[in-house]
SEMIFI-891297 format. One record per residue: residue number from 1; x, y, z of N, C-alpha, C in turn. Coordinates in Angstrom, 2 decimals. Example, Ala and Ser with C-alpha at 12.3 -4.5 7.8 and 13.67 -1.06 7.14 Angstrom:
// SEMIFI-891297
+-----+---------+---------+---------+---------+---------+---------+---------+---------+---------+
!   i !      nu !      nv !      nw !     cau !     cav !     caw !      cu !      cv !      cw !
+-----+---------+---------+---------+---------+---------+---------+---------+---------+---------+
!   1 !   13.19 !   -5.69 !    7.80 !   12.30 !   -4.50 !    7.80 !   13.20 !   -3.30 !    7.80 !
!   2 !   12.85 !   -2.25 !    7.08 !   13.67 !   -1.06 !    7.14 !   12.90 !    0.03 !    7.87 !
+-----+---------+---------+---------+---------+---------+---------+---------+---------+---------+
END
This chain:
// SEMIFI-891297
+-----+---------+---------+---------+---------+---------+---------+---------+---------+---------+
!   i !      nu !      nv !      nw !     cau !     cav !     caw !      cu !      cv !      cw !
+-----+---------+---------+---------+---------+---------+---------+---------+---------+---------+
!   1 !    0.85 !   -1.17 !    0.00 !    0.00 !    0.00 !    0.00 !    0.90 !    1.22 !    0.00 !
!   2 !    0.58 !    2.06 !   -1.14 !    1.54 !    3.33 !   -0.96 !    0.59 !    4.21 !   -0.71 !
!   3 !    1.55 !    5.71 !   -1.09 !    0.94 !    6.73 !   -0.46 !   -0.55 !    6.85 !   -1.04 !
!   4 !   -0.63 !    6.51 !   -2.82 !   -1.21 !    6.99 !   -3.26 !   -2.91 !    6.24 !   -2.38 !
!   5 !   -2.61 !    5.30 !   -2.30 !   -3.57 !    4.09 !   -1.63 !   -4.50 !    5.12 !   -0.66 !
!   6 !   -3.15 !    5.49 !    0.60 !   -3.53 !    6.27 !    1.46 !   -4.45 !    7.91 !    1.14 !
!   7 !   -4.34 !    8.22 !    0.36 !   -4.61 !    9.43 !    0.07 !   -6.03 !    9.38 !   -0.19 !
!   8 !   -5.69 !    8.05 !   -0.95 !   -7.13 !    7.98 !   -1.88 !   -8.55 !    7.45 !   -0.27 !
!   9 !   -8.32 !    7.34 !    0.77 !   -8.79 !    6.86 !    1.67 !   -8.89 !    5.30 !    2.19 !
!  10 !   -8.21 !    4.59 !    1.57 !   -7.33 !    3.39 !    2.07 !   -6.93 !    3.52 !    3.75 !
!  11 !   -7.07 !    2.46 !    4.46 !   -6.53 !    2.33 !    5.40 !   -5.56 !    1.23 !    5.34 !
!  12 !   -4.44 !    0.89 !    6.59 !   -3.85 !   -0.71 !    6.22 !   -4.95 !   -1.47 !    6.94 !
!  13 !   -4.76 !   -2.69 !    6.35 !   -5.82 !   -4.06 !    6.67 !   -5.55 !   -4.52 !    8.30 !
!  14 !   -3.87 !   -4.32 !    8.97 !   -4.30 !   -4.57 !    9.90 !   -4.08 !   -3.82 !   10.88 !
!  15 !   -5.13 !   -3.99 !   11.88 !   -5.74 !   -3.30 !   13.25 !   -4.35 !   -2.43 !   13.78 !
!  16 !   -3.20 !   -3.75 !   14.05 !   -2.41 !   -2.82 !   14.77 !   -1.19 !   -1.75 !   14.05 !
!  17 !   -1.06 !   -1.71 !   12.90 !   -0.70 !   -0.88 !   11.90 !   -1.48 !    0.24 !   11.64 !
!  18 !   -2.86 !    0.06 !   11.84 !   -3.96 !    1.52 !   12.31 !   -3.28 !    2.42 !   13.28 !
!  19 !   -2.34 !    2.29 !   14.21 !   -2.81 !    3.34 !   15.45 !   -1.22 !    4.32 !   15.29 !
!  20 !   -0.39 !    4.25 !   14.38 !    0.92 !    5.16 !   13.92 !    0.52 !    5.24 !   12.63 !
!  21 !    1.80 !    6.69 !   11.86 !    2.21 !    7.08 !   11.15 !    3.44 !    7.30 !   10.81 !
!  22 !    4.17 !    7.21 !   10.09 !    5.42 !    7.46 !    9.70 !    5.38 !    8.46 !    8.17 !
!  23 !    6.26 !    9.82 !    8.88 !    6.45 !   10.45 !    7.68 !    7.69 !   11.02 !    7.57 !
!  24 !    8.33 !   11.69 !    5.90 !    9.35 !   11.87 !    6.31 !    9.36 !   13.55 !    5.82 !
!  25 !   10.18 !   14.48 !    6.24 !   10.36 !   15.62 !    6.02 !   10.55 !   16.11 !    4.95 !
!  26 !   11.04 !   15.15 !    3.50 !   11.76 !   15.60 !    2.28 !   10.46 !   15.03 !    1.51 !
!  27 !    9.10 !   14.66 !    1.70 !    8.11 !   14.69 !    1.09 !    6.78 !   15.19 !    1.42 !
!  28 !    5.89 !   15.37 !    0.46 !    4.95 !   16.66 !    0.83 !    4.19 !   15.28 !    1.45 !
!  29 !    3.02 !   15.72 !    2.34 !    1.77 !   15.26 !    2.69 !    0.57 !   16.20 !    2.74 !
!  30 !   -0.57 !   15.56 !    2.81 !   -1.77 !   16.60 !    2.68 !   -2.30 !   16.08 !    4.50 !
!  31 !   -2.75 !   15.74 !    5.06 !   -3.42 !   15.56 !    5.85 !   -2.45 !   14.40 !    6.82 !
!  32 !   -2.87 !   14.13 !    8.15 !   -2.47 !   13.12 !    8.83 !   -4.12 !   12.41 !    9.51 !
!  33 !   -4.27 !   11.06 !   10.14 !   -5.28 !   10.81 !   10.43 !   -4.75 !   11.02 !   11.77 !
!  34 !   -5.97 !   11.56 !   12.59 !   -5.77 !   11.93 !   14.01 !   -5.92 !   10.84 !   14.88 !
!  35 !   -5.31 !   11.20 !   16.23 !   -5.37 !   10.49 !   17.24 !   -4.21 !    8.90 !   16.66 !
!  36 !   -3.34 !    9.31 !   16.23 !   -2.29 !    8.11 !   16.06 !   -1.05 !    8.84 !   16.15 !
!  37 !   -0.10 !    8.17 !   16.45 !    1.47 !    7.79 !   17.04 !    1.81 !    8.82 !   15.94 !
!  38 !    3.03 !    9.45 !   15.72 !    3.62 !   10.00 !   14.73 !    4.61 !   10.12 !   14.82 !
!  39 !    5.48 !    9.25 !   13.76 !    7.03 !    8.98 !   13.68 !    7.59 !    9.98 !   12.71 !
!  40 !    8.75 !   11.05 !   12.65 !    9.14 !   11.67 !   11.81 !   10.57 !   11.30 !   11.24 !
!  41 !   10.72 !   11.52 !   10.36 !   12.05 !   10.91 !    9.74 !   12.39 !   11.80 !    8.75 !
!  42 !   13.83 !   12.20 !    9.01 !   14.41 !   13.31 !    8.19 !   15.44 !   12.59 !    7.57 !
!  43 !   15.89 !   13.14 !    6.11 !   16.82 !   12.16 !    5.75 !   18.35 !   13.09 !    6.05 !
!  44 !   18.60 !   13.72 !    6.91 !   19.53 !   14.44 !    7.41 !   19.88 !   14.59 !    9.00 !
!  45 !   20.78 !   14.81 !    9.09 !   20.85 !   14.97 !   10.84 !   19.58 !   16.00 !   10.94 !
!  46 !   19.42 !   16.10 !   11.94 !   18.36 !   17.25 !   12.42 !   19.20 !   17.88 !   13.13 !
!  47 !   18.72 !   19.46 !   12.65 !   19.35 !   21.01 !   13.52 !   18.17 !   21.53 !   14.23 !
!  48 !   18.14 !   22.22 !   14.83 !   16.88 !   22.72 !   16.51 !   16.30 !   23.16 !   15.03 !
!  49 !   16.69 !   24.06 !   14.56 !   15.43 !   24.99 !   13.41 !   14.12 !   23.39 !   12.96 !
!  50 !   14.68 !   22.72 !   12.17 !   14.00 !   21.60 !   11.28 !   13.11 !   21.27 !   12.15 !
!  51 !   13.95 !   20.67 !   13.52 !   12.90 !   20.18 !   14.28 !   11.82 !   20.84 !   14.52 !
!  52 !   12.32 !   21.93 !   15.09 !   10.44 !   22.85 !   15.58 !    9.47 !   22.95 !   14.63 !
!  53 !   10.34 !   22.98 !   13.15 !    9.67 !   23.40 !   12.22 !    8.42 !   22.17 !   11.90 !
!  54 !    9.18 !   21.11 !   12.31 !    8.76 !   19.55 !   12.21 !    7.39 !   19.40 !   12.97 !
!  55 !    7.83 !   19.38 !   13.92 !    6.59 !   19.83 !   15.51 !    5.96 !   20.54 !   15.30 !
!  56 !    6.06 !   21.51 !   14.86 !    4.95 !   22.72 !   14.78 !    4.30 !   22.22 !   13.41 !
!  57 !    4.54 !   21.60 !   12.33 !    3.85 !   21.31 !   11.46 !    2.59 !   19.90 !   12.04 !
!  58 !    3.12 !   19.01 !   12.89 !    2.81 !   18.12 !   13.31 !    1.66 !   18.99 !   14.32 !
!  59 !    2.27 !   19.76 !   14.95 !    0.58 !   20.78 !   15.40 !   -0.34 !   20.48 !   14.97 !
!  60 !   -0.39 !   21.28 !   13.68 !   -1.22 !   21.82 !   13.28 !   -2.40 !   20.32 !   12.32 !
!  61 !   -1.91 !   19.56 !   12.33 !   -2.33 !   18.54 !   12.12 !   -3.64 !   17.70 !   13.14 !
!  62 !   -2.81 !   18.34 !   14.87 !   -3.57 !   17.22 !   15.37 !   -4.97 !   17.85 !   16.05 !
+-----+---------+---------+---------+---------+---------+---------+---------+---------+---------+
END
């Protein structure tokens, strides 16, 4: 299942793969589903700026 799956309103099939997310910083997303785990992944070290920037995007999401 890729993104496109997801977008399109796809969920994964199983239960315990429902309750996280994993995204990474060097690709766009439109939405996150609420009330789940959220893993971020940068493909670079992280500097304080990225991060907040990271978090605060992750805000505004939940």
């Amino acid at each position: 299942m890729g993104a496109e799956s997801y977008r399109a309103g796809s969920d994964f099939r199983v239960g315990a793969c429902r309750t996280s997310v994993g995204i990474s910083t060097d690709e766009p997303l439109r939405e996150i589903p609420r009330g789940r785990r959220i893993y971020i992944f940068h493909p670079r070290s992280w500097t304080t700026n990225e991060l907040r920037a990271a978090l605060q995007e992750v805000k505004r999401w939940q």
